[in-house]
C-alpha positions as CSV (number, residue, x, y, z in Angstrom):
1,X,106.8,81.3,98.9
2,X,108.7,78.6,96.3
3,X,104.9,77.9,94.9
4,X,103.7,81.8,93.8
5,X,103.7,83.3,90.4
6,X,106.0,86.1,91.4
7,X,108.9,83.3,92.7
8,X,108.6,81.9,89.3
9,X,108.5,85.3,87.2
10,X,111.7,86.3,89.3
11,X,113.3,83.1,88.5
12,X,112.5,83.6,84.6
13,X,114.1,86.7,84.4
14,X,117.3,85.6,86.1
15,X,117.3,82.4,83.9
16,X,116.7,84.9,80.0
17,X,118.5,88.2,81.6
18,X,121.6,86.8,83.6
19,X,120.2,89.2,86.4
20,X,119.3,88.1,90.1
21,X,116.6,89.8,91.9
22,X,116.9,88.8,95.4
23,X,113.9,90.1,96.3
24,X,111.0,92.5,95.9
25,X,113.0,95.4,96.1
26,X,115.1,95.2,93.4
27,X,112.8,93.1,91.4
28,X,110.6,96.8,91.4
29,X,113.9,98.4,90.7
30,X,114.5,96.1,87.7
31,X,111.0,96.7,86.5
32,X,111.4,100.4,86.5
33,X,114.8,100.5,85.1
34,X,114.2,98.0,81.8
35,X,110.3,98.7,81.2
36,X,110.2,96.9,77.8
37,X,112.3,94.1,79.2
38,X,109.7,93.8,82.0
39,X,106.4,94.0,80.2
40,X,107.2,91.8,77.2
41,X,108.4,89.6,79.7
42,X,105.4,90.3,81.7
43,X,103.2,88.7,78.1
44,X,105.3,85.9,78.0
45,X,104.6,84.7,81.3
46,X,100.9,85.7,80.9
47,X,100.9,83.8,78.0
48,X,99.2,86.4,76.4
49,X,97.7,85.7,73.0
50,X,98.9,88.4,70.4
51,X,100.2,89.4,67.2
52,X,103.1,91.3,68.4
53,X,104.5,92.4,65.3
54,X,108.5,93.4,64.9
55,X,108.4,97.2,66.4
56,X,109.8,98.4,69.6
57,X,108.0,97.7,73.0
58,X,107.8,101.5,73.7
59,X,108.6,104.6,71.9
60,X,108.7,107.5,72.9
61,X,109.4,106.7,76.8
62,X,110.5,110.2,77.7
63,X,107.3,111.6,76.9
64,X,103.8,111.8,79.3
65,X,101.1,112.0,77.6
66,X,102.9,110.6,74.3
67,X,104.8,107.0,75.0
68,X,103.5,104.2,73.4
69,X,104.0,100.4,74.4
70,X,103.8,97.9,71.9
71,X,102.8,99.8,69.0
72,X,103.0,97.8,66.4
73,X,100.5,94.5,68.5
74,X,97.4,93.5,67.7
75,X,94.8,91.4,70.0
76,X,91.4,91.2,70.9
77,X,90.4,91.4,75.6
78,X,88.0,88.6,75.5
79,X,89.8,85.9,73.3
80,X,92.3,86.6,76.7
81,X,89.5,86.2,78.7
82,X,88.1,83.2,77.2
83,X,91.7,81.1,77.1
84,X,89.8,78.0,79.1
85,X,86.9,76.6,77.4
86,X,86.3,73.5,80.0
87,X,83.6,72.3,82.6
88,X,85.4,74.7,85.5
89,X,83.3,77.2,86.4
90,X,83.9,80.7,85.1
91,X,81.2,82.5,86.9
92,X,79.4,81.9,90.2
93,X,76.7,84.6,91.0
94,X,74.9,84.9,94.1
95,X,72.3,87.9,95.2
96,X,70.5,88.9,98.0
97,X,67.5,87.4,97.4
98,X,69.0,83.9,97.3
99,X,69.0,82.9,94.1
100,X,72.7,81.0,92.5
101,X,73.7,80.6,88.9
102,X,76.9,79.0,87.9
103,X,78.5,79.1,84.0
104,X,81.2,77.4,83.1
105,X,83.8,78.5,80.9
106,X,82.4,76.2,78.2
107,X,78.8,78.0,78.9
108,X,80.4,81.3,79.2
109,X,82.0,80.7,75.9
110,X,79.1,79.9,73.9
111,X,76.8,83.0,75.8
112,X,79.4,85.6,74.4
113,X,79.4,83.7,71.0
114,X,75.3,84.0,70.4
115,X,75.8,88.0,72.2
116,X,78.3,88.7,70.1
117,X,76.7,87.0,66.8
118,X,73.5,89.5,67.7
119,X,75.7,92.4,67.8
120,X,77.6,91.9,64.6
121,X,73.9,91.3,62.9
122,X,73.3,95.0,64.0
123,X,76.3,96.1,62.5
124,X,78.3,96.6,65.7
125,X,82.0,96.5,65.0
126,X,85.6,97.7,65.8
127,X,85.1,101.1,67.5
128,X,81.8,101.2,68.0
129,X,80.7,102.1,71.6
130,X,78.4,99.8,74.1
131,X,76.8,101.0,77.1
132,X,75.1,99.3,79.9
133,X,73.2,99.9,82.8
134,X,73.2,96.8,84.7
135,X,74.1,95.0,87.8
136,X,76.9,92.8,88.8
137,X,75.2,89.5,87.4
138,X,76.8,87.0,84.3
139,X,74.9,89.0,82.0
140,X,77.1,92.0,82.6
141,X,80.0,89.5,82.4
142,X,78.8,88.2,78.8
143,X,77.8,91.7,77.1
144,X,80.6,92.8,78.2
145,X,82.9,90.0,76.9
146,X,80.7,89.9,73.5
147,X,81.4,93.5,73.1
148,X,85.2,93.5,73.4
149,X,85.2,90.3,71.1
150,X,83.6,92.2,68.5
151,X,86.4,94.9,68.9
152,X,83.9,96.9,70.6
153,X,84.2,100.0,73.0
154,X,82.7,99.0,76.7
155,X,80.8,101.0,78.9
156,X,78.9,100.6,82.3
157,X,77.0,102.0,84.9
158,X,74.9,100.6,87.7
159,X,71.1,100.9,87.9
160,X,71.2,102.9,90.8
161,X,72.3,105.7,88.9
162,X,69.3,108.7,87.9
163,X,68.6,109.3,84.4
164,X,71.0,112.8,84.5
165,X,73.9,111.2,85.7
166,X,73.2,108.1,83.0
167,X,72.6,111.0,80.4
168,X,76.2,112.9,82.0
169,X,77.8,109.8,80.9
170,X,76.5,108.3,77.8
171,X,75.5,111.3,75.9
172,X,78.7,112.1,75.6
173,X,80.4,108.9,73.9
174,X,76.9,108.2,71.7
175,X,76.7,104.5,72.5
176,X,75.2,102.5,69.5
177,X,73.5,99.4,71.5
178,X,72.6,99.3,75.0
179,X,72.0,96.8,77.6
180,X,69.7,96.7,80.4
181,X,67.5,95.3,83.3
182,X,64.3,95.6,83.9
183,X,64.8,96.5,88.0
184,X,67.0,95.2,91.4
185,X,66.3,95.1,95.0
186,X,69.1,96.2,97.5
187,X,68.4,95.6,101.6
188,X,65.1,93.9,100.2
189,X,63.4,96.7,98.5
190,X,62.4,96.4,95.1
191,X,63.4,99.2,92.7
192,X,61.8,99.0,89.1
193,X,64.3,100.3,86.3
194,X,62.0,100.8,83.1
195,X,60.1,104.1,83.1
196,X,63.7,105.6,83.8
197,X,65.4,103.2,80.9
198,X,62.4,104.8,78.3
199,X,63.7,108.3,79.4
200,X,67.4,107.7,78.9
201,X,66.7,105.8,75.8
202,X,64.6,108.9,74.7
203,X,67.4,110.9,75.0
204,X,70.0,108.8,73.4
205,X,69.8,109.0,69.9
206,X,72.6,106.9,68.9
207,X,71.0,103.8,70.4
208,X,70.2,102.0,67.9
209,X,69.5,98.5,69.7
210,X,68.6,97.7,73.6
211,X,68.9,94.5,75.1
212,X,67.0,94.2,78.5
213,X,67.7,91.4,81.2
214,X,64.4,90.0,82.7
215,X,66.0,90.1,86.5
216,X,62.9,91.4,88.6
217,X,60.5,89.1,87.0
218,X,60.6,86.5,84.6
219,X,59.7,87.5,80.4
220,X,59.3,91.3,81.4
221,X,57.2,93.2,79.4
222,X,59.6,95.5,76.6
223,X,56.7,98.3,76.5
224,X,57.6,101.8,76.1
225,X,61.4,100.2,75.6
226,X,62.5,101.5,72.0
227,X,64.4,99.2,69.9
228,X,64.4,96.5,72.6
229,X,64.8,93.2,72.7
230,X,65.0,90.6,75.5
231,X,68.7,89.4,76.5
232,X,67.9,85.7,77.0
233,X,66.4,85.3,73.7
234,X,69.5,87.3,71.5
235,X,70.3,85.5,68.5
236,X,70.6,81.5,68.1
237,X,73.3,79.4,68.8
238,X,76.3,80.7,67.1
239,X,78.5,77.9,65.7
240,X,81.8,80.2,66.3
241,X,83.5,83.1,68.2
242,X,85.6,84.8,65.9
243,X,87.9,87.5,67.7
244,X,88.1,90.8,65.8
245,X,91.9,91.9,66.8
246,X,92.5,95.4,67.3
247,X,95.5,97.8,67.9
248,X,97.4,97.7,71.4
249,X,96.4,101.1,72.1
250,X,92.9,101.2,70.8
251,X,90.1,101.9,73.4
252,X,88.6,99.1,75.3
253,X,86.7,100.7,78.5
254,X,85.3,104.2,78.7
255,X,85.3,104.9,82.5
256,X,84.1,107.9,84.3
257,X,85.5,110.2,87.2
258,X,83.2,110.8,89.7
259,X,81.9,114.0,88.4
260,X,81.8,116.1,91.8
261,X,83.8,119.1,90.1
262,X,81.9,119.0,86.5
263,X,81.0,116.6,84.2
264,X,82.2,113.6,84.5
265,X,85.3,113.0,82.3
266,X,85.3,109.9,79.9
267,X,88.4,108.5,80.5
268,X,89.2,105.9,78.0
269,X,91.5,102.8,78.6
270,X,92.8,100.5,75.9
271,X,93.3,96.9,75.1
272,X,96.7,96.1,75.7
273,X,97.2,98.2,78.4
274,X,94.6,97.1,80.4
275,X,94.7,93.5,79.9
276,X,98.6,93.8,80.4
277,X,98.5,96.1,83.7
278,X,95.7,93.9,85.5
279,X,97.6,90.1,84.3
280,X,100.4,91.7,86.3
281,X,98.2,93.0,89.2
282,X,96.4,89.4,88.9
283,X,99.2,86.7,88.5
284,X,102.1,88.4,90.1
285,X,100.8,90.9,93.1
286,X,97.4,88.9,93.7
287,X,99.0,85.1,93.0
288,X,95.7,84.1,91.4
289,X,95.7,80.4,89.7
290,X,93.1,78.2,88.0
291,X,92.1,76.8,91.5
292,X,91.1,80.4,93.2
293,X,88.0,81.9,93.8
294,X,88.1,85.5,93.5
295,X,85.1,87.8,94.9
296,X,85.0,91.7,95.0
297,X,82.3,93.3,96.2
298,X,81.6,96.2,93.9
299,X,78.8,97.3,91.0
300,X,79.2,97.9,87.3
301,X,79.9,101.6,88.0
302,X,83.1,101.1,89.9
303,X,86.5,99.9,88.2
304,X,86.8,97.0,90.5
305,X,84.5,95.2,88.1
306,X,86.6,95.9,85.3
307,X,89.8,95.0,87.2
308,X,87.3,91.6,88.6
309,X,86.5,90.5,85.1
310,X,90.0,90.4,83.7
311,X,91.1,87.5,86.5
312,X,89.1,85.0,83.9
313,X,92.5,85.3,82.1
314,X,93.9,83.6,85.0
315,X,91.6,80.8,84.5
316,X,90.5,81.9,87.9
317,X,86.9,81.4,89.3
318,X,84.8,85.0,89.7
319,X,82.1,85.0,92.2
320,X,79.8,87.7,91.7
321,X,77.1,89.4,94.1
322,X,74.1,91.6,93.8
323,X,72.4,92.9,97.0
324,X,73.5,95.0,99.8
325,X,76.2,93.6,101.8
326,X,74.0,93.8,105.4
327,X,71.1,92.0,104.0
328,X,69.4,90.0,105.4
329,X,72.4,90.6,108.1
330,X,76.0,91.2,108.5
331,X,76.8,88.0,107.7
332,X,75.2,87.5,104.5
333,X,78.9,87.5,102.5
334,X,80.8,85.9,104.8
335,X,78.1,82.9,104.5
336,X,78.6,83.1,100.5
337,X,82.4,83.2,101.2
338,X,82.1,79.9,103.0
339,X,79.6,78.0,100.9
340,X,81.5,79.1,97.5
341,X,85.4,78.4,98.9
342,X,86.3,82.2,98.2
343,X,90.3,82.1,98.4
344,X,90.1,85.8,97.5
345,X,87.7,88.2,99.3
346,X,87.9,92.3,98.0
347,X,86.1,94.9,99.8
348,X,86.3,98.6,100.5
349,X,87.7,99.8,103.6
350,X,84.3,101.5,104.5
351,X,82.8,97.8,104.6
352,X,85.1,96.4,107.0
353,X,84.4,99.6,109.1
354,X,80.9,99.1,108.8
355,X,81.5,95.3,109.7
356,X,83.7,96.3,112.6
357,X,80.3,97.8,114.3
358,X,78.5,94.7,114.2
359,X,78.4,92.2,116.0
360,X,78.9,89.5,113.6
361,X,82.6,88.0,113.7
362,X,83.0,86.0,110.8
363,X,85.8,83.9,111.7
364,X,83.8,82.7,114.7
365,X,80.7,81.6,113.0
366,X,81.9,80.6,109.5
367,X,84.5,77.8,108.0
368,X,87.1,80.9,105.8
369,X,89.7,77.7,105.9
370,X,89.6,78.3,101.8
371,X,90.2,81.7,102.2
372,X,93.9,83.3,101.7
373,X,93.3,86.6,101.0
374,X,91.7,90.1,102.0
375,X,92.0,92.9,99.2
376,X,90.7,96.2,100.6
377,X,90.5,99.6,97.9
378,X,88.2,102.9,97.6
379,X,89.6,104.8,100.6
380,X,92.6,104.2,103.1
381,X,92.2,101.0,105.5
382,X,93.3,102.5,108.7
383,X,95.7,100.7,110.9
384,X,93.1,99.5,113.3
385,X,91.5,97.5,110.8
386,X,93.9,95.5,110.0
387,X,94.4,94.2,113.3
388,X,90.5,93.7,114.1
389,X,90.4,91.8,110.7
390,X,93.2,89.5,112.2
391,X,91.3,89.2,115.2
392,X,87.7,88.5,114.0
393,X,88.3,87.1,110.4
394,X,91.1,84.9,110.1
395,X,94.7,84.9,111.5
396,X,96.6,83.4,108.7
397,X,95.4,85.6,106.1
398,X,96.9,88.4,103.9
399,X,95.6,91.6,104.4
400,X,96.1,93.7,101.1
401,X,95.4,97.8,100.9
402,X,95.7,98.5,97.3
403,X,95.4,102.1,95.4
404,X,94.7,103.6,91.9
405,X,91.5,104.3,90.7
406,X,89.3,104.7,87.9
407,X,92.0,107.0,86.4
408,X,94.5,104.0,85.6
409,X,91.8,101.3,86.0
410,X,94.2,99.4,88.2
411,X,96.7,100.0,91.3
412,X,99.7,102.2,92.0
413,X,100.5,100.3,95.6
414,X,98.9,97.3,95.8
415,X,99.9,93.4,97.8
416,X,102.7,91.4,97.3
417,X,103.0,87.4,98.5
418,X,106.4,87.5,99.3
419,X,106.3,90.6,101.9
420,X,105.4,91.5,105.1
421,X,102.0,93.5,106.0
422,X,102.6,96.1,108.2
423,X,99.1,97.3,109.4
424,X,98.2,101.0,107.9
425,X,100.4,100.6,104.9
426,X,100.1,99.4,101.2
427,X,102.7,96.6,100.7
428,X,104.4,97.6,97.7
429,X,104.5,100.0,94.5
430,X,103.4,97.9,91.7
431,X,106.0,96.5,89.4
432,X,106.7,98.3,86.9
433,X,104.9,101.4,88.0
434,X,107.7,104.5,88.6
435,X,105.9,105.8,91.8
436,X,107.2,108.6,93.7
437,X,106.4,111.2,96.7
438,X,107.3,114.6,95.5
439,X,107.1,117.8,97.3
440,X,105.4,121.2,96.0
441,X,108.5,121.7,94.2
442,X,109.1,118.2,92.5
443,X,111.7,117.0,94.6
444,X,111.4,113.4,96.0
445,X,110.3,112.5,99.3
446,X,111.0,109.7,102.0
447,X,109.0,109.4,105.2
448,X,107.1,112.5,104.4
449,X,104.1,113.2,102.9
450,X,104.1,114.8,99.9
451,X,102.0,114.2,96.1
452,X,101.5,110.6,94.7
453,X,103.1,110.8,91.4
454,X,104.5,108.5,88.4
455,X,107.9,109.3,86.6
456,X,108.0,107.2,83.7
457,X,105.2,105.4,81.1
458,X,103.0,102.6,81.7
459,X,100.8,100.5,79.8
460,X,97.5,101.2,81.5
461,X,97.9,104.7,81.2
462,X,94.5,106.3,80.0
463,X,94.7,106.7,75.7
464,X,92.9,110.3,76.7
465,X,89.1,111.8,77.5
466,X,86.7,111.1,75.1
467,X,86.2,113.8,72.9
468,X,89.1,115.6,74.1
469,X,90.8,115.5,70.3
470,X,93.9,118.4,71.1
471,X,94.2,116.6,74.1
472,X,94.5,119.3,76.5
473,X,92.0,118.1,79.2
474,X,93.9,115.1,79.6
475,X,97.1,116.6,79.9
476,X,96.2,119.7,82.6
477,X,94.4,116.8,84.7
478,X,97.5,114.6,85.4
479,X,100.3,116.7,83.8
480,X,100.1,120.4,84.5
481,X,101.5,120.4,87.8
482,X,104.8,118.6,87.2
483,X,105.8,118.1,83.6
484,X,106.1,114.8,82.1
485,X,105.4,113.2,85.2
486,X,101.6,111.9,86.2
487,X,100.2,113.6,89.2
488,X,97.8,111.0,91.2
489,X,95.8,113.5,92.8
490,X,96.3,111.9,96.1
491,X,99.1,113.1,99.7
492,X,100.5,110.0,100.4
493,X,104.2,109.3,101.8
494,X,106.9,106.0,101.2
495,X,107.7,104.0,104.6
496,X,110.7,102.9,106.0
497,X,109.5,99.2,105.0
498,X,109.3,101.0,101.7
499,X,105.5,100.6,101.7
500,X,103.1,103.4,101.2
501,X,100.6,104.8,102.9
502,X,97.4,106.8,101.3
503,X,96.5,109.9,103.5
504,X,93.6,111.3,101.1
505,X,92.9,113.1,98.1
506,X,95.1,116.5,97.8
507,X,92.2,118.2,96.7
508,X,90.4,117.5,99.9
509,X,93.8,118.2,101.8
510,X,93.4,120.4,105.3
511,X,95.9,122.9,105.6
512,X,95.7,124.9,109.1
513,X,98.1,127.3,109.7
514,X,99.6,126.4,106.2
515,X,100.3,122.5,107.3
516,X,98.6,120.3,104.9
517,X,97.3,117.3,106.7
518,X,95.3,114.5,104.8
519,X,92.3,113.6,106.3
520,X,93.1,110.2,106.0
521,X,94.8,110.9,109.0
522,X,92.0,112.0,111.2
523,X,89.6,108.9,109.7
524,X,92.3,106.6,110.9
525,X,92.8,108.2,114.7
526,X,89.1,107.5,114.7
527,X,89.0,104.0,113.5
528,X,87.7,101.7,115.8
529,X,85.6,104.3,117.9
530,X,82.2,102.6,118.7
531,X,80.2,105.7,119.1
532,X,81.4,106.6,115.3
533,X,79.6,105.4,111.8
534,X,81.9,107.2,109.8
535,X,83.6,110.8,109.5
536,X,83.9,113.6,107.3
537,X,86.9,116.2,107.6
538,X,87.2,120.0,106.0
539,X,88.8,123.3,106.1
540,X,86.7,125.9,106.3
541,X,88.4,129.2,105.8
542,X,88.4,131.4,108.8
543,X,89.6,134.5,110.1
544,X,92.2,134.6,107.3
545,X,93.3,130.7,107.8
546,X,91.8,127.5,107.5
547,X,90.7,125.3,110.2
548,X,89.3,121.5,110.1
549,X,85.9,121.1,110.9
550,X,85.1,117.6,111.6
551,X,81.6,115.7,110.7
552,X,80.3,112.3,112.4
553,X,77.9,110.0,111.9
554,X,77.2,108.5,114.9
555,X,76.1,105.0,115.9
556,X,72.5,104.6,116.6
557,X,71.7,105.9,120.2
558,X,74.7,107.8,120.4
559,X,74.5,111.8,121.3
560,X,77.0,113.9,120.4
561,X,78.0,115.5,123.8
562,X,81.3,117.2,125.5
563,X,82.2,114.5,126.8
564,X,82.5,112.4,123.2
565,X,83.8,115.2,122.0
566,X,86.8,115.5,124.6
567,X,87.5,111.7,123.8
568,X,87.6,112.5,119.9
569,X,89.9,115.2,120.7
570,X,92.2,113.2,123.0
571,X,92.1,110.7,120.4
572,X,92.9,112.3,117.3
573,X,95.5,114.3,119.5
574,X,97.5,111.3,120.7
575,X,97.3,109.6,116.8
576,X,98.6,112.2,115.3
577,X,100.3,115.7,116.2
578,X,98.0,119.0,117.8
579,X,97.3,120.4,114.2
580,X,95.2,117.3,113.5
581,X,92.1,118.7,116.1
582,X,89.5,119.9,115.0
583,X,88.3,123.1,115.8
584,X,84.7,122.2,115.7
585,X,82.8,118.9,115.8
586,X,79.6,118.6,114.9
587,X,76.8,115.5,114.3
588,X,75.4,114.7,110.8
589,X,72.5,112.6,110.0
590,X,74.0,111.5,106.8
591,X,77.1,112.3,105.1
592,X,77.0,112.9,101.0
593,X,78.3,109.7,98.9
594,X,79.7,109.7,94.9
595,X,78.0,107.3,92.9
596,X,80.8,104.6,94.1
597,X,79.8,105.0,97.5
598,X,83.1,107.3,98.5
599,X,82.2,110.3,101.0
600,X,82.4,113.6,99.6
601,X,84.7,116.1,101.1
602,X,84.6,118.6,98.5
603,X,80.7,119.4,98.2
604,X,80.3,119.8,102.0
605,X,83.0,122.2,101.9
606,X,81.4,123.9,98.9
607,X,78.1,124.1,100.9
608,X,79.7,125.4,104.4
609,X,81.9,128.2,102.5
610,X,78.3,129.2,100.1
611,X,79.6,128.0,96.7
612,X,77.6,125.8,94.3
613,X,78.0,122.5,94.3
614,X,79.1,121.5,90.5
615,X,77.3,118.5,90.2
616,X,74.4,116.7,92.3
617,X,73.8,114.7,89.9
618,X,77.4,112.9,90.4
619,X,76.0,112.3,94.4
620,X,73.9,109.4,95.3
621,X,72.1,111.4,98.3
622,X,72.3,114.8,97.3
623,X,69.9,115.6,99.7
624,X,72.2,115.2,102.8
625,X,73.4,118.5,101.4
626,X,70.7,120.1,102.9
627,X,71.8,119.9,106.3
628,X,75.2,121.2,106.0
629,X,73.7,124.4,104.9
630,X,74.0,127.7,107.3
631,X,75.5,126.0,110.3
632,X,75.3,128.3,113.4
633,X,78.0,126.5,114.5
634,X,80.4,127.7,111.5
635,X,79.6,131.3,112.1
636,X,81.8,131.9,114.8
């Protein structure tokens, strides 16, 4: 492709380095190999705005945690963000209840200048932290972008969310101001947010100001709201933005893991870093420009919003959506996707499941001729979707798996323009990202699975955990099990097309007979069964090993029988090896979510072996739990 961003990056750096990258390969090998060479070049072609200062692009790059890049820079996120100040549109929102708002970047511009005027008149400033609880609408867009213009630390959760798991979160980084909405409907029910806001502000001392979005209903009433004002009526019309410019490496986002073994861990990510990691991820893996449309379904709780926002840096158009994505039917995105001219449409890999077992096939019954791209995250896309996406989507489209997480706030594999998709596997390691496969011993891996690691310092690396000032949290999370090299967390293995392939979490990882076997594996033998909703895979200990007992959610009229059960057998059998069968298969009526919608291995296999489950609160049904309990079944 003579047109994308990465043809022209590659072209840059033979033209300033005398070196020829031929093609992706050793462009990655390049990357790796010169890391300050690559990421300063990297701003350059970004055109990042920044005081860069005279110091070195990275010291200390032998050392994880410890390696710094660009120590000596200063910059502010949303000046980045807000480069274009013109009649484009920045921000097209749609929800499930019909409604449309468009901003352009010129009335983007001035909505983050009066935000951010309010916020310095309550004495919000460099450091100071910001919390939200709203959904994906422009308003989140414009805090958020007011808050990292005043230097600000940003923080977010959807509505959705109980007041103990808001509490979990923001109690611990004492947020000064926070922002709010007064209610949201999802699959057209109406859920009213106040009485739960006047607890959590309640029990938030810090807050010192709240600004509520009237979303439900027009001028909503602010009673029994503490310190709160309404959003659409902050401050006046602000003649200026000034940018307050910060450190490199000060915080920008705190993020939270999903709290399913504890508290959930404030993981703090900081300006340069993450501005940096995602123009690469955007411009170069992604091939955004001024004239794309990106969309990705997601909420304010998961990182994909964060990721989401920073393509405004691309000049690129964001389309934003509230609502389920089955109301009023399965083809309520696809419609938008249409309508809007999306070039870019993310997902998760459960959605495209989900979509799979409709009946609604968009590429039959909408015009996707704008539409280049398919970005799919938040668990494994299985092999089989891939090919049905080519078959009921769009033929000429690129079909991108990517993986990180929360942890990084961006990818470790993720797409590439220039390269092939192979169906099951992630295109590419990201550029300048050391990822490895190592064994139980640290030794590297090919065409085996082994632990998702990274050998050498990169810019979106987390600054730390809130709070955590010795910093010993942070390192026995990523760093304890092999020294000076990050350990993902998930069993994953390189391909022969150098790809990768995500076979689960390592802590969720079945090992029968000693074998570990991801349950990615089993998920994507099933993929593309009819009679199957989704599945849930653990290892129960038993009779002094482990063997995998295997959950399904079946499809409605669909009885769990011997027969089904032969044909899940047979299936998973002939995907993968004999290990892979379960030893017992059983029907649940629901299976138990994280608050990012992920299915949660590890507190139904706290229930079925009688331990506690850590934390409910981090669940969004905890009360699916309940059926998992005393299983005659699992007795014998």
């Amino acid at each position: 492709m003579a047109g994308a961003n990465l043809t022209h990056f590659m072209d840059g750096i033979a033209r300033d380095h005398g070196v020829v990258v031929s093609d992706y390969a050793a462009l990655h090998a390049w990357s790796v190999a010169e890391p300050a060479a690559f990421w300063s070049d990297l701003a350059r072609f970004a055109q990042v705005r920044a005081d860069w200062g005279s110091g070195p692009v990275l010291t200390d790059p032998e050392q994880m945690p410890g390696a710094r890049f660009f120590p000596g820079a200063q910059l502010n996120f949303a000046e980045n963000l807000l480069r274009q100040r013109d009649d484009q549109p920045a921000v097209i929102f749609r929800n499930e209840r019909g409604q449309r708002a468009q901003l352009s970047f010129k009335a983007l511009h001035e909505a983050v200048a009066r935000v951010a005027a309010w916020l310095e008149s309550h004495g919000v400033g460099r450091g100071d932290r910001v919390a939200a609880v709203l959904p994906n609408i422009p308003e989140a867009c414009i805090a958020m972008l007011a808050t990292t213009a005043r230097g600000a630390v940003w923080s977010s959760c959807s509505p959705d969310l109980g007041t103990s798991a808001l509490l979990e979160r923001f109690g611990q980084i004492t947020p000064k101001v926070l922002f709010c909405v007064d209610g949201y409907t999802y699959a057209g029910k109406r859920f009213e947010s106040r009485p739960a806001l006047a607890e959590l502000i309640a029990q938030l001392p810090s807050v010192e100001r709240v600004a509520m979005v009237s979303y439900l209903e027009p001028q909503a009433p602010l009673a029994g709201l503490a310190h709160a004002e309404r959003f659409e009526e902050l401050g006046g019309r602000a003649p200026d933005l000034p940018f307050e410019r910060v450190n490199f490496n000060d915080p920008l986002y705190i993020l939270y893991s999903s709290g399913t073994t504890g508290a959930p861990k404030c993981i703090v990510h900081g300006v340069g870093g993450t501005l940096l990691q995602h123009q690469k991820e955007h411009l170069l893996h992604t091939d955004l420009k001024r004239h794309d449309r990106l969309f990705y379904y997601t909420t304010c709780s998961w990182m994909m919003w964060n990721w989401q926002m920073s393509a405004l840096a691309c000049g690129t158009t964001l389309v934003l959506y509230d609502g389920s994505p089955f109301h009023p039917d399965p083809g309520a995105l696809w419609r938008m996707a249409a309508e809007e001219g999306i070039t870019v449409f993310g997902t998760s890999a459960r959605y495209l499941a989900s979509l799979e077992k409709s009946e609604f096939r968009p590429g039959a019954r909408v015009d996707l001729s704008a539409l280049r791209a398919i970005l799919s995250t938040g668990s494994p896309l299985p092999a089989a979707s891939y090919e049905r996406i080519y078959l009921d989507i769009k033929q000429d489209v690129q079909v991108a798996s990517i993986s990180g997480g929360t942890d990084i706030v961006s990818c470790f594999g993720l797409g590439c323009p220039l390269l092939p998709v192979y169906p099951g596997e992630l295109q590419c390691r990201g550029l300048g990202m050391a990822v490895d496969i190592f064994d139980e011993a640290g030794h590297p891996l090919r065409g085996e699975p082994g632990e998702l690691v990274c050998t050498a310092p990169f810019p979106a690396m987390p600054i730390g955990f809130w709070n955590d000032r010795d910093g010993r949290l942070f390192h026995a999370a990523y760093f304890e099990r092999y020294p000076n090299v990050w350990h993902h967390g998930d069993h994953a293995l390189i391909t022969e097309h150098d790809g990768l392939v995500i076979l689960g979490r390592s802590d969720a990882m079945l090992k029968p007979g000693g074998v570990r076997i991801g349950t990615g594996e089993l998920y994507s033998a099933l993929a593309g069964m009819p009679e199957i909703s989704e599945a849930l895979a653990v290892g129960q200990r038993f009779a002094g090993d482990v063997r995998i007992v295997l959950f399904v959610q079946l499809a409605p009229g669909v009885i769990l029988d011997e027969s089904l059960k032969r044909r899940i057998r047979d299936r998973i059998r002939s995907a993968t090896t004999p290990r892979h069968v379960p030893a017992r298969i059983l029907a649940a009526p629901d299976l138990p979510r994280t608050l990012n919608g992920k299915a949660s291995e590890l507190a139904v296999r706290a229930v079925i072996e009688n331990q506690p489950v850590r934390n409910r609160a981090a669940l969004a049904n905890p009360e699916s739990l309940d059926y998992f309990r005393n299983l005659l079944e699992l007795q014998s």
